[in-house]
N, C-alpha and C positions, 0 to 999 in steps of 0.2 A: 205558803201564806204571805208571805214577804211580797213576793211579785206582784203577789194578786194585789195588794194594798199601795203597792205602788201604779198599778196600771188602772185604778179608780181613784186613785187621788189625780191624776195625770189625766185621766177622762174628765173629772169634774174642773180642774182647774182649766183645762185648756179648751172646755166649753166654757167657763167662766169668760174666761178672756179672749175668746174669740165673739160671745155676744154681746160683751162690750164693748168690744172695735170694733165689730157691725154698727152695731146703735150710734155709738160716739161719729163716728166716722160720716154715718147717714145725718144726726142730725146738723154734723157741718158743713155736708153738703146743700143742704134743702136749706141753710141758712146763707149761704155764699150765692146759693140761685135765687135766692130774695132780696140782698143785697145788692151782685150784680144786675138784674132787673132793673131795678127802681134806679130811673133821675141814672142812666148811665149817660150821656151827653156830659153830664153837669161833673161825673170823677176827674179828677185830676193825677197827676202823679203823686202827690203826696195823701192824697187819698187812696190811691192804689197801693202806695209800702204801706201805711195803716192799714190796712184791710190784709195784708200779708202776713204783717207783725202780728195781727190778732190772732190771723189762722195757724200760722207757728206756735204761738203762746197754749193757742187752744188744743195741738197736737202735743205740744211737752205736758201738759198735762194730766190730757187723756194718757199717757206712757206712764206719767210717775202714778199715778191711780192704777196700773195694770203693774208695776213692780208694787205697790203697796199692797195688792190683792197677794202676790207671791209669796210676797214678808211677812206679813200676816202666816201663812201656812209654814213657812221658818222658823219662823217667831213661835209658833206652837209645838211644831215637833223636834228643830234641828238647832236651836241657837238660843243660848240664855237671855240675851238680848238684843231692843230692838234695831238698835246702832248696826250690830252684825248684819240679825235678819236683813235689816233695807241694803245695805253694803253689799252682802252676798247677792241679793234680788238684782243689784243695779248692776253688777259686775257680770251678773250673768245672763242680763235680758242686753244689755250691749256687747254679748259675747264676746267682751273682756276678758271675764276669768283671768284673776290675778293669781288665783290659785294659793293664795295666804289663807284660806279657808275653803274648806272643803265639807258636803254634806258627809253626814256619817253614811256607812258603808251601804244599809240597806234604803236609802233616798236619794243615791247617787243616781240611777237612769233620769228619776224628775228634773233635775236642772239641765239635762243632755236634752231633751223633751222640752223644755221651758224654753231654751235658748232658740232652737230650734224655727220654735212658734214666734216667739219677738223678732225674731228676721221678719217674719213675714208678717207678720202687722206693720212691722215698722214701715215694711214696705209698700203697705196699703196702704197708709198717713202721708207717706212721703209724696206718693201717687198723685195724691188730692192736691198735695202743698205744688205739686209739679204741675197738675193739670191747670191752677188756678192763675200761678204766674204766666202759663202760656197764653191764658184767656187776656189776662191783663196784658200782657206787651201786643198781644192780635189788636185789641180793641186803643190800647194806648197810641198805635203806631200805625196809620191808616196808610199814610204815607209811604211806609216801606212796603208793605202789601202791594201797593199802588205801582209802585215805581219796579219790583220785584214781578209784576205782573207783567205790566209796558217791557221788560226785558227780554221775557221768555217769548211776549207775542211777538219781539222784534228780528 
């Protein structure tokens, strides 16, 4: 019975948190396509790191709202309080693991599972924060494109 309550807590959570970094993820896409769109002649570079810095900000937080969903389920079954729960969350979704804490015996596979999953979200986020700088130094730097071009046809 243990197992089994583990590998439905583990289903629900890690469908929790993967529709939320779908969503999250999508609406900051469709918001960086609306952004970049509009009045792009007129970005500057200091318009470009603003528009970075936001998309980072907006990435760390979609992250700590996906350890807050963890801690939360910490916080209820494995940890008196919510100090630990987030601690333990945060140590383990940046597969840190300091290992000063540990789940009790029968919620141990969940944070192996949890961790797991925050790689790869994280990696998803990162993806976007990586695709968007590339767009920005393409569109920032015509010049290099230009001259990078005139090279290879020379």
């Amino acid at each position: 019975m243990i197992l089994f309550n583990q590998i439905v807590t583990a289903v629900l959570l890690l469908s929790l948190t993967l529709c939320w970094e779908c969503a999250s993820v999508t609406r900051l896409i469709e918001w960086l396509k609306r952004v970049l769109t509009r009045d792009i002649h007129q970005h500057r570079p200091v318009y470009s790191a603003t528009l970075e810095v936001k998309s980072t900000v907006a990435v760390v937080i979609l992250h700590w709202l996906v350890m807050l969903l963890w801690a939360s389920f910490y916080r209820t079954r494995c940890f008196p309080s919510w100090e630990l729960a987030f601690y333990f969350s945060a140590s383990s979704y940046s597969t840190v693991g300091y290992r000063d804490l540990i789940l009790p015996f029968h919620w141990r596979l969940l944070a192996t599972l949890g961790a797991i999953t925050d790689v790869l979200v994280c990696g998803i986020s990162v993806s976007v924060v990586f695709a968007l700088v590339t767009r920005l130094l393409d569109r920032d730097t015509p010049s290099l494109r230009t001259s990078s071009t005139e090279q290879s046809h020379a």
